[in-house]
Steps between C-alpha positions, in 0.01 A plus 500: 500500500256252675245806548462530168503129389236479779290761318540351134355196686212633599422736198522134285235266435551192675616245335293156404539277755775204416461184648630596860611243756659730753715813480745487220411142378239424220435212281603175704315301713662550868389358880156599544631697837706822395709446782572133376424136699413434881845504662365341852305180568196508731725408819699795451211735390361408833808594686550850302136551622530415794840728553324753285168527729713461824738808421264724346241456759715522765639834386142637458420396818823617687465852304116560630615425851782762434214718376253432810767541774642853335140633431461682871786703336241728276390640853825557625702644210365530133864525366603122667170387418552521098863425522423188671200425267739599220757278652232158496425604131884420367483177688193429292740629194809263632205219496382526171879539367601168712169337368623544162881451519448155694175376333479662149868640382478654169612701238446835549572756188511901565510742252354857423473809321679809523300619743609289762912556359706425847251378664511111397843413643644106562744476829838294511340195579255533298200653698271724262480831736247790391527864624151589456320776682360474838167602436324369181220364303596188339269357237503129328351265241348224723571153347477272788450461880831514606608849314455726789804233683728578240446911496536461875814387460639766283389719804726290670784569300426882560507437845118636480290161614402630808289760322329333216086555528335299298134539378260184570150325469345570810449132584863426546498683817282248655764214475588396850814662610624573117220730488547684817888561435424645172276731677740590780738610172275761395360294140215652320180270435260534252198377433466559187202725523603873424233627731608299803883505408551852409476665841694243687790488199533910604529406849768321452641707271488800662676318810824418228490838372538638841713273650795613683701401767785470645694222664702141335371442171338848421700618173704762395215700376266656715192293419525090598603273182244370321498270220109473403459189240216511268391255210278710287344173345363458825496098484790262381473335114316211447200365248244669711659793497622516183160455361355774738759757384397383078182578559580858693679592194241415231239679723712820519597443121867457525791275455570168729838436690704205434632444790349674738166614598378853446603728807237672715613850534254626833689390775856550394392866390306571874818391672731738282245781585506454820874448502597811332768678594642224710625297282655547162546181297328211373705201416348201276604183479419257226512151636559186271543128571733292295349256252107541523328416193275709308144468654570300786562753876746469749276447786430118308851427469664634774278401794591465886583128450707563160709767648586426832451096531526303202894768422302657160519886568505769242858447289513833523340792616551819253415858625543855285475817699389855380421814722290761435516848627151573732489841297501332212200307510136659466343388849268832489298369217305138542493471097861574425617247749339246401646558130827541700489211667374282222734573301811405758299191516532432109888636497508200775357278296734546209746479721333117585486447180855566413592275803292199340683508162871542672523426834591792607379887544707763408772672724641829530916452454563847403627794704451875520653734266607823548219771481211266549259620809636366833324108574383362814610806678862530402595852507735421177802464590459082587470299219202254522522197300198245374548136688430288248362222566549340893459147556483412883313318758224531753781478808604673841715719510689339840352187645429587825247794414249227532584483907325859476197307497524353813709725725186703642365173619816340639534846716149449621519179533918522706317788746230296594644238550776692749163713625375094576864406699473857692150413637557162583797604677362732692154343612623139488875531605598294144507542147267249391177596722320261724653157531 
């Protein structure tokens, strides 16, 4: 079973290193880029960049106007107001899925434990499609920048990217017009000063905990969906980092990471207190990118210019789910938490580990058997089956979804304009005004 082959992992000593040149391949000398040469010259970089910066600024922009011109709706009717707001965040989901389809395709491998059994699923055309539930804490290794786009999308394929909150530094918010969108969706900043943060992190909190309303977009529950994304390490991987998180664990006296840098447990516990009772699961996701070397980090190799100009993205992006039960996990006590934690964090990095010797992480293929304790909510009488391993793409589901982004615009933009020929008519006796 891949639960326990996970386990026997992690209870193992971890093996020497071997000379490592990416996942799965050892020994030979390859191209010093794990995602192989430059496949565009400068003229064409250029042009990707300049289509790149057009596009995704233009959607940012056209999104924040949406936001402005719906905002008087919070006076009016609270329901609208987040259903609209909720409405602008999946066209800031549809953006980041475009930005990677057209600009960065990859690979993109699913698998999971039994935990997650029928929940993994791969459509006809091959779409992967998750059925995930609407209100969750989802937790994640952070490698590089560009992870939270990719765990967007799966809320995309759960239909839940309109209600993904995401927890940020503080100075992010301060980006002209990025900045003030994020803040119309409700994100969390930090500051990374307990003192300062803690009080305005239960704020918001409380507001997702008792968030309810009714209206387009509200759920089938009675509390709003909410998908609250956390990265425990609280920065991405890199040599500064790494370093930092070596010297954290000889001061505290125990064993490094790998692959990863020791979690903080503070935060991630506060918002489970303060969650309690509304919501019930906490999904991880272990994220790793095709064909790093040992000691070198993503963020070097897979850079803004690498991924989305010069055609070098990830090969492939591998994820492995597990859930945990909210019950199940020792919030109550600061101490065992931590432990908890810490050790999901060293299961994860086995699970790395395992990834860098074969290429792969494990996957749940097997299938319920008769007696065993119903999964996933199945009252017993559907069998739930393991997916295996899914290989897909970052890709719409229909084309056209992307005209959501601009369809509260046009509207403005067609009444005006017939607001424009009514005026004209009337004062000026034409349709074009004075002439």
């Amino acid at each position: 079973m891949a639960t326990q082959r996970i386990h026997s992992i992690s209870s193992q000593a971890v093996p020497e290193p071997r000379p490592d040149l990416g996942a799965g391949t050892t020994g030979k000398a390859a191209d010093p880029h794990p995602a192989g040469r430059v496949k565009h010259g400068v003229s064409v970089q250029i042009l990707r960049m300049l289509l790149f910066a057009t596009w995704v600024n233009g959607v940012i922009v056209t999104i924040h106007a949406t936001q402005l011109l719906g905002s008087p709706l919070y006076f009016i009717n609270r329901d609208y107001y987040y259903a609209y707001m909720a409405l602008t965040k999946q066209s800031f989901g549809l953006l980041i899925t475009t930005m990677t389809a057209w600009f960065s395709p990859t690979v993109i491998r699913v698998s999971g434990d039994k935990s997650v059994r029928g929940q993994l699923m791969k459509t006809g055309d091959g779409r992967l499609q998750t059925d995930f539930p609407e209100r969750l804490i989802l937790i994640a290794n952070h490698q590089i920048y560009t992870d939270w786009l990719y765990l967007w999308w799966i809320a995309y394929t759960n239909k839940m990217h309109g209600h993904v909150y995401i927890i940020l530094k503080e100075s992010l918010k301060h980006i002209p017009v990025v900045g003030w969108g994020m803040m119309f969706y409700g994100f969390i900043f930090m500051a990374r000063n307990w003192a300062k943060d803690k009080p305005r992190l239960q704020h918001r909190l409380e507001i997702l905990k008792k968030a309810s309303h009714g209206g387009p977009l509200s759920g089938s529950a009675h509390l709003d969906p909410m998908w609250l994304l956390i990265f425990p390490e609280g920065t991405n991987l890199s040599a500064n980092t790494r370093n930092g998180s070596m010297k954290w664990a000889e001061k505290q006296g125990i064993p490094d990471l790998q692959h990863q840098l020791l979690p903080r447990s503070t935060g991630l516990q506060f918002c489970l207190q303060e969650l309690k009772g509304t919501v019930d699961w906490v999904y991880d996701c272990t994220v790793a990118y095709e064909g790093i070397p040992r000691g070198m980090f993503g963020q070097d190799l897979f850079t803004l210019r690498s991924t989305y100009f010069q055609g070098r993205p990830p090969k492939s992006v591998n994820m492995y789910w597990r859930r945990f039960a909210v019950s199940s996990i020792p919030i109550e006590d600061p101490k065992q938490f931590e432990q908890w934690l810490t050790q999901q964090w060293r299961v994860k990095d086995a699970l790395l580990e395992q990834y860098m010797q074969n290429g792969r992480f494990p996957a749940d293929d097997g299938h319920d058997s008769e007696g065993e304790p119903a999964i996933n909510g199945s009252s017993g009488t559907k069998m739930l089956k393991g997916a295996g391993f899914i290989e897909t793409e970052v890709k719409l589901e229909h084309w056209y979804e992307v005209l959501q982004i601009f369809v509260v615009l046009a509207a403005f933009g067609l009444v005006f304009n017939i607001l424009a020929k009514i005026w004209n008519l009337v004062f000026y006796g034409n349709l074009v005004g004075r002439g």
